[in-house]
FIMAR-278796 format. One record per atom (N, C-alpha, C): residue number from 1; atom name; x, y, z. Coordinates in nm, 4 decimals, padded with zeros to 6 digits. Layout:
<recs>
nr;atom;X;Y;Z
NUM;CA;X;Y;Z
...
</recs>
This chain:
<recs>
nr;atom;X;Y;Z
1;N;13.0695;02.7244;04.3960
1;CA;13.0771;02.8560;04.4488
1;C;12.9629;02.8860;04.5420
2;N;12.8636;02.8375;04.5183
2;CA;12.7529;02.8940;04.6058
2;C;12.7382;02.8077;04.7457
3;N;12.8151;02.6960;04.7352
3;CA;12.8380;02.5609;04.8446
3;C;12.8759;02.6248;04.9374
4;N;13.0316;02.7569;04.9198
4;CA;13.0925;02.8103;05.0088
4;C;13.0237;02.9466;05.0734
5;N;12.9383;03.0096;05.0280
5;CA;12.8810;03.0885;05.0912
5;C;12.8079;03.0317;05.1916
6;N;12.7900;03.1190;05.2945
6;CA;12.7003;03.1255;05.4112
6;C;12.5584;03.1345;05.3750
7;N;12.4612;03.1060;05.4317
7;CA;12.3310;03.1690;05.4031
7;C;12.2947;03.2659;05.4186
8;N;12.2337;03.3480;05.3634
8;CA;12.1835;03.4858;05.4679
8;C;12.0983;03.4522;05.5678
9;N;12.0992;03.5328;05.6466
9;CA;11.9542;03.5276;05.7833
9;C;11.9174;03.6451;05.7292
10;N;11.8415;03.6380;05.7209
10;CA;11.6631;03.7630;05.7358
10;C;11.6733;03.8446;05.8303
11;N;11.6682;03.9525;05.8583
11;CA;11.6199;03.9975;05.9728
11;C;11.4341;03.9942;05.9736
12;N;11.4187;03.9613;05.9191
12;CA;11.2905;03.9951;05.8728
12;C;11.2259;03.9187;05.9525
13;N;11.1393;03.9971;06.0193
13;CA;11.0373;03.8761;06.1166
13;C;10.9339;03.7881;05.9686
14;N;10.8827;03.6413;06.0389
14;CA;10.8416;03.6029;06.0207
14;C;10.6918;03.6656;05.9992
15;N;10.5594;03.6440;05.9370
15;CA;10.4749;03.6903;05.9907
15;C;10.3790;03.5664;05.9776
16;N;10.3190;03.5388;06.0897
16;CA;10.2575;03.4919;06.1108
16;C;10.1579;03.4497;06.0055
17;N;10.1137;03.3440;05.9300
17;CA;09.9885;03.3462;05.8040
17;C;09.8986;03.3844;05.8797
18;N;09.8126;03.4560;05.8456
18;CA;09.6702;03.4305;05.8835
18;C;09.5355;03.3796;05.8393
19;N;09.5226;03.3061;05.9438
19;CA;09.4115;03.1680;05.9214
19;C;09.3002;03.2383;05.8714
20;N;09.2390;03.2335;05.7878
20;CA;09.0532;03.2310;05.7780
20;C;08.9711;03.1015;05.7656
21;N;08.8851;03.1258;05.8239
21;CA;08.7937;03.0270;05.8191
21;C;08.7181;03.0096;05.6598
22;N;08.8000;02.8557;05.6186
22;CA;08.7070;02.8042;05.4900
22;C;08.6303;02.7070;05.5380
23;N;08.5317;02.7739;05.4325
23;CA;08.3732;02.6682;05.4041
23;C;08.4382;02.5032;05.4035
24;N;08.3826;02.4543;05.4640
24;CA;08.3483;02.3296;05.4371
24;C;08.2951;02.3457;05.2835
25;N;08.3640;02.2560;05.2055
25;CA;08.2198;02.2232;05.0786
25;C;08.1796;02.0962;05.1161
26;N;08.0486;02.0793;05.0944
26;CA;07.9925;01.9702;05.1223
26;C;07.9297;01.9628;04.9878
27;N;07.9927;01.8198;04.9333
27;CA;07.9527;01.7120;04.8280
27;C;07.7748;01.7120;04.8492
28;N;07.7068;01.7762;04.7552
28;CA;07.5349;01.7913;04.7311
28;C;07.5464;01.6391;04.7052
29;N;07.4569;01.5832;04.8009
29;CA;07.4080;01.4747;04.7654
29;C;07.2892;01.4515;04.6335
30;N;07.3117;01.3552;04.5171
30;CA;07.2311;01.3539;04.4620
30;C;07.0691;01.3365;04.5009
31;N;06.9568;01.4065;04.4764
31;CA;06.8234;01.4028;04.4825
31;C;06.7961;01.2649;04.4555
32;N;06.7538;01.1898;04.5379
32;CA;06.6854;01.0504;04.5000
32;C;06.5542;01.0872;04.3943
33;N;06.5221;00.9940;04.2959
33;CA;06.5134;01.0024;04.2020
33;C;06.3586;01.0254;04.2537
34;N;06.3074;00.9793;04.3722
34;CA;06.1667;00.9863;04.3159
34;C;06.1472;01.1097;04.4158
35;N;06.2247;01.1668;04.4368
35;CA;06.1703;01.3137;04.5535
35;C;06.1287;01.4209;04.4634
36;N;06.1509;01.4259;04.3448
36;CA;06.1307;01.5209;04.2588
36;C;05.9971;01.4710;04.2199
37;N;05.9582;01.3267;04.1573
37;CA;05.7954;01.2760;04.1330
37;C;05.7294;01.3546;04.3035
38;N;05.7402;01.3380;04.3902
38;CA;05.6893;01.3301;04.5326
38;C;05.6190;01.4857;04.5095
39;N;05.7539;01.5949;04.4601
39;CA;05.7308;01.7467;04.4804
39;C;05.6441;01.7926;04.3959
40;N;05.6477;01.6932;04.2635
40;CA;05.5261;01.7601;04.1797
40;C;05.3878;01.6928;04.1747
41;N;05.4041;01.5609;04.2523
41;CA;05.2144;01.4775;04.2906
41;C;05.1919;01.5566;04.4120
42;N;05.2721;01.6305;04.4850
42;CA;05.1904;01.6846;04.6184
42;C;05.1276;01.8245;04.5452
43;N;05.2452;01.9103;04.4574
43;CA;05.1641;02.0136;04.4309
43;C;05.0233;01.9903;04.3433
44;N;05.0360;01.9089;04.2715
44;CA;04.9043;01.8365;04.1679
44;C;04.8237;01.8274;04.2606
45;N;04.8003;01.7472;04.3715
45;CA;04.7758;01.7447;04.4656
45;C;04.6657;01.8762;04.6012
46;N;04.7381;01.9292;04.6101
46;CA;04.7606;02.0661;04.6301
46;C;04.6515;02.1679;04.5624
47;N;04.6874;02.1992;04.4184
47;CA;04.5913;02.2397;04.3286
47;C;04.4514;02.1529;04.2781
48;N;04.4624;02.0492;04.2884
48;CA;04.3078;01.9841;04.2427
48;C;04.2637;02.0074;04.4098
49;N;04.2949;02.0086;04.5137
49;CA;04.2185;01.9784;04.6214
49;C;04.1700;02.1308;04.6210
50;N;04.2570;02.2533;04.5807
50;CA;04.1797;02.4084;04.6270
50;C;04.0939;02.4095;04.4900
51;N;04.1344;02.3230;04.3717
51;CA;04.0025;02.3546;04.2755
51;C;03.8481;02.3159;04.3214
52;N;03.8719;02.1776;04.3811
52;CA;03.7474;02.1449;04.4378
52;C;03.7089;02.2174;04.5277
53;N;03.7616;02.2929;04.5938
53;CA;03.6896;02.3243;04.7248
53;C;03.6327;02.4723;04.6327
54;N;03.6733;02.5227;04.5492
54;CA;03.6244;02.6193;04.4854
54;C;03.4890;02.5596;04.3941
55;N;03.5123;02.4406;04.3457
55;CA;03.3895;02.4291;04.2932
55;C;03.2586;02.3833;04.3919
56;N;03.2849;02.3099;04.5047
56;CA;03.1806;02.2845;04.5668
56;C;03.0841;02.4533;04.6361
57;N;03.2338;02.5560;04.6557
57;CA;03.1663;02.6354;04.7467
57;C;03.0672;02.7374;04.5983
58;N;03.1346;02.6969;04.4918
58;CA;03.0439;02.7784;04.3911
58;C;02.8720;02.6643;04.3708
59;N;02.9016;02.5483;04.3453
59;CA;02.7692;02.5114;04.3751
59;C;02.6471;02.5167;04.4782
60;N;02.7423;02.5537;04.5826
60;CA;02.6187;02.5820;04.7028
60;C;02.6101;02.6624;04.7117
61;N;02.6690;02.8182;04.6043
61;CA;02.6053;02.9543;04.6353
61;C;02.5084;02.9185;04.5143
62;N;02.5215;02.8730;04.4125
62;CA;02.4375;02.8532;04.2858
62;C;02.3088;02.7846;04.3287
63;N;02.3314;02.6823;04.4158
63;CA;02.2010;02.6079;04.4518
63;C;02.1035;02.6607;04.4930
64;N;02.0970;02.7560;04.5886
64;CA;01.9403;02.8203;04.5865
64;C;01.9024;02.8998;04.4863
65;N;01.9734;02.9697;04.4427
65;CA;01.9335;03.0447;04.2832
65;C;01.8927;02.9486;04.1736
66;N;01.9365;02.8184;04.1831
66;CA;01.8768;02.7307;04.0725
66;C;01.7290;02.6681;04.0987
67;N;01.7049;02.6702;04.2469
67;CA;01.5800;02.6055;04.3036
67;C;01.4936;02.7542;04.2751
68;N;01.5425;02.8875;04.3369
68;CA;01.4074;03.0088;04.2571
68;C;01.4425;03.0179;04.1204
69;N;01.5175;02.9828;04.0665
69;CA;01.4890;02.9731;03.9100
69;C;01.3986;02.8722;03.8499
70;N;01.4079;02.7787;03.9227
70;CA;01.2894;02.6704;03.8816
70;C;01.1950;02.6534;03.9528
71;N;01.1101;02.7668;04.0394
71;CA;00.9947;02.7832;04.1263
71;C;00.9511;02.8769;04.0135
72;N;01.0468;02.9693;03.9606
72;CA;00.9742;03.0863;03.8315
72;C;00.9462;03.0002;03.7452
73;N;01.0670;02.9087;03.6754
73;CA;00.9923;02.8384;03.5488
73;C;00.8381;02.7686;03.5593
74;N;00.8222;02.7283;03.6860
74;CA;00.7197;02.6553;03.6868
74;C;00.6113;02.7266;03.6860
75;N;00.6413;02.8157;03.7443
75;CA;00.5118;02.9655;03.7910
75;C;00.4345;03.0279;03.6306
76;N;00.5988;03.0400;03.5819
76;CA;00.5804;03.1169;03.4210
76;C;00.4706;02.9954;03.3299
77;N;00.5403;02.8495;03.3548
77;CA;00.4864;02.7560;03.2671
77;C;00.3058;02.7513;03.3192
78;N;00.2706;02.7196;03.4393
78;CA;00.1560;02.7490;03.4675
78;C;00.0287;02.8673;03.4174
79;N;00.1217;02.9687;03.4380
79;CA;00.0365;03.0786;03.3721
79;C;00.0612;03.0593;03.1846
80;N;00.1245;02.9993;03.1182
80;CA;00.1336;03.0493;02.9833
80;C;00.0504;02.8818;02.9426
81;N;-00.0361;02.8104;02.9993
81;CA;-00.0704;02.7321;03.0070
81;C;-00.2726;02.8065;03.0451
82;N;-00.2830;02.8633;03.1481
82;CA;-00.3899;02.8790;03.1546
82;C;-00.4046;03.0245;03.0293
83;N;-00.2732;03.0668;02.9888
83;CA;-00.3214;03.2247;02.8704
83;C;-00.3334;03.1288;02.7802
84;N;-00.2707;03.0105;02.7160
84;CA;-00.3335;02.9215;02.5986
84;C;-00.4838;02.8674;02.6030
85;N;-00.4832;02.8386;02.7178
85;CA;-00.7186;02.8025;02.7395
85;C;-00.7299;02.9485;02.7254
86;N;-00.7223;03.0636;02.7682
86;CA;-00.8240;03.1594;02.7345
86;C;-00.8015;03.1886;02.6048
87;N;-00.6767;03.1780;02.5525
87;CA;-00.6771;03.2449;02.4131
87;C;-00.7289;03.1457;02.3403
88;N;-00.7325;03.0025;02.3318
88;CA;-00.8538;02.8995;02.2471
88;C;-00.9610;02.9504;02.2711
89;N;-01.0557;02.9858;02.4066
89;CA;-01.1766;03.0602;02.3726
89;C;-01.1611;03.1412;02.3557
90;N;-01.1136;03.2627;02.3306
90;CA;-01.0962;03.3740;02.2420
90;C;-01.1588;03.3774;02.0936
91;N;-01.0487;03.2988;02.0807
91;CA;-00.9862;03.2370;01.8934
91;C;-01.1996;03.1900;01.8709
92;N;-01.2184;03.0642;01.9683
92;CA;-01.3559;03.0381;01.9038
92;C;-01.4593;03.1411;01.9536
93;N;-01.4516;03.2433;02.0207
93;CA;-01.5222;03.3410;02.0295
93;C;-01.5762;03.4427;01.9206
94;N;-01.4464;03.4626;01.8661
94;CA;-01.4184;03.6038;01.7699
94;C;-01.4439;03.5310;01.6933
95;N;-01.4333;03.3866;01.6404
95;CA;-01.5143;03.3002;01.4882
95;C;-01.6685;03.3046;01.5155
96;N;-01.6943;03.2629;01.6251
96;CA;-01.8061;03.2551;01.5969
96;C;-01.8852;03.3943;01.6156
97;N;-01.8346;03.4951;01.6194
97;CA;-01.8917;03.6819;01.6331
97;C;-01.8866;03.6761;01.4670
98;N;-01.8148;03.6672;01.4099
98;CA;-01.8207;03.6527;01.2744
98;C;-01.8663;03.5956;01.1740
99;N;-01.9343;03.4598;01.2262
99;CA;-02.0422;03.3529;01.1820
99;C;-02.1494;03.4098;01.1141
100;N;-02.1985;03.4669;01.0102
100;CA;-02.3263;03.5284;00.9777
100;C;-02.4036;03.4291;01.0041
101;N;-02.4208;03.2968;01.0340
101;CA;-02.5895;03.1751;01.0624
101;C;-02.5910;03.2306;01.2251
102;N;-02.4892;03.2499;01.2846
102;CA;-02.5440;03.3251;01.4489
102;C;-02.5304;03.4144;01.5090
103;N;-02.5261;03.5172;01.3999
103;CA;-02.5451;03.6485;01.4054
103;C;-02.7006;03.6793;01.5084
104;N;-02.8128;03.6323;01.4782
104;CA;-02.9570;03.6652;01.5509
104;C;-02.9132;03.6244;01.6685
105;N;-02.8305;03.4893;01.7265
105;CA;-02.8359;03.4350;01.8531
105;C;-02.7419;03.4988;01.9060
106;N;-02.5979;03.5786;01.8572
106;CA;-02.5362;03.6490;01.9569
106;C;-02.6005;03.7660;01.9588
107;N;-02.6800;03.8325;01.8748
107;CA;-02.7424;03.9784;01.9139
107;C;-02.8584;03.9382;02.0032
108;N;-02.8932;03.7957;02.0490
108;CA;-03.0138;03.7788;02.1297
108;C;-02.9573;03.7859;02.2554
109;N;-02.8172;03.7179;02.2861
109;CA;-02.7182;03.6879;02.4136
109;C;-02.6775;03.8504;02.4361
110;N;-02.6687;03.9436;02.3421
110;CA;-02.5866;04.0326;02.3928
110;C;-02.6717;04.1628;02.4543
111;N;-02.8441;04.1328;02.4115
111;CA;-02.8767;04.2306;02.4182
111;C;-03.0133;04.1560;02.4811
112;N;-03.1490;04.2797;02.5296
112;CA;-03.2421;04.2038;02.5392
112;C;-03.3855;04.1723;02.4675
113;N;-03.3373;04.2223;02.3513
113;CA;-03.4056;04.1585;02.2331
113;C;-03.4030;04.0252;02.2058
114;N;-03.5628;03.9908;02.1829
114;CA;-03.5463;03.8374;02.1101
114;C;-03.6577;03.8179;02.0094
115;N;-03.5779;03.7326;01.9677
115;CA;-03.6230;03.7356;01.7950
115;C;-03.8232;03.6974;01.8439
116;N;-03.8998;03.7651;01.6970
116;CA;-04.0100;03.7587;01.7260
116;C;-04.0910;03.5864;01.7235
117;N;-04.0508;03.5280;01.6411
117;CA;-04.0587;03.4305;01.6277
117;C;-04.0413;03.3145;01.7405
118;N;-03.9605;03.3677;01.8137
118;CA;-03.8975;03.2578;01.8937
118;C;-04.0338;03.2847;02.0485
119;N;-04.0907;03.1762;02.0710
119;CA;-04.1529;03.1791;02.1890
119;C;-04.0715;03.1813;02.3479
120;N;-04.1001;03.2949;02.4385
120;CA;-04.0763;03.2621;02.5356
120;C;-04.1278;03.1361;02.6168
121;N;-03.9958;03.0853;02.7324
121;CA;-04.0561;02.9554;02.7952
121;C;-04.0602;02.9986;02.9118
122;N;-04.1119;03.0080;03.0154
122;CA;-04.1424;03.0116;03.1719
122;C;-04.1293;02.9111;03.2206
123;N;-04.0064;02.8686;03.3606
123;CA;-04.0385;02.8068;03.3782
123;C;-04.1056;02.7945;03.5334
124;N;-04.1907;02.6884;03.5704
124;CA;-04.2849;02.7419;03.7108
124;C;-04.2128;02.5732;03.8241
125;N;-04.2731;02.6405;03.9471
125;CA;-04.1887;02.5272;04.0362
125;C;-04.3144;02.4643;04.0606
126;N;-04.3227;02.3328;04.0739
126;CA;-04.4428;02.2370;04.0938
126;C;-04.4552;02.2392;04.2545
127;N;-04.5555;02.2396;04.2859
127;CA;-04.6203;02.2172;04.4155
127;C;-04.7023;02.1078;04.4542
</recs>
């Protein structure tokens, strides 16, 4: 039955498809294996070289502050060197102010009394 029918025609216009433009996909090539080692020794790389440059520029601001730090130590050590000699004569000063056997000879040094006993010496220049 359907052999003997006619076909229909359409009036129906056709319409044209309309084209859009598709993407290409492009197949990602796999990453060769060592480009990924490459990306992380350059940044390693990278970071140790700005660490150094940070540590050198901190040692050469430190370096003259370490040279007047050790112009003071030496300055300080000098003087706490000559206050140890005065304070040893001190120390045997104030013992021997306290000595009762030279008690007569520092009251002879300190004053201008001298003991009766003791003869003055003169001395004269030869001609």
């Amino acid at each position: 039955m359907n052999a003997l029918q006619k076909p229909r025609q359409t009036l129906e216009t056709v319409k044209p498809r309309q084209v859009t433009p598709t993407r290409k996909i492009r197949k990602r090539q796999p990453l060769s294996p060592y480009r990924g080692m490459a990306i992380e020794n350059t940044a390693k790389l990278v970071v140790n070289v700005v660490l150094a440059i940070a540590v050198v520029s901190t040692l050469v601001k430190l370096l003259p502050y370490s040279m007047s730090q050790q112009a003071k130590l030496q300055e300080i050590s000098t003087e706490v060197e000559l206050t140890e000699s005065r304070v040893a004569d001190l120390q045997a000063d104030f013992k021997r102010s306290f000595d009762p056997q030279q008690a007569k000879k520092i009251m002879s040094e300190q004053s201008n009394r001298v003991d009766p006993k003791q003869r003055p010496v003169f001395l004269q220049k030869n001609n």
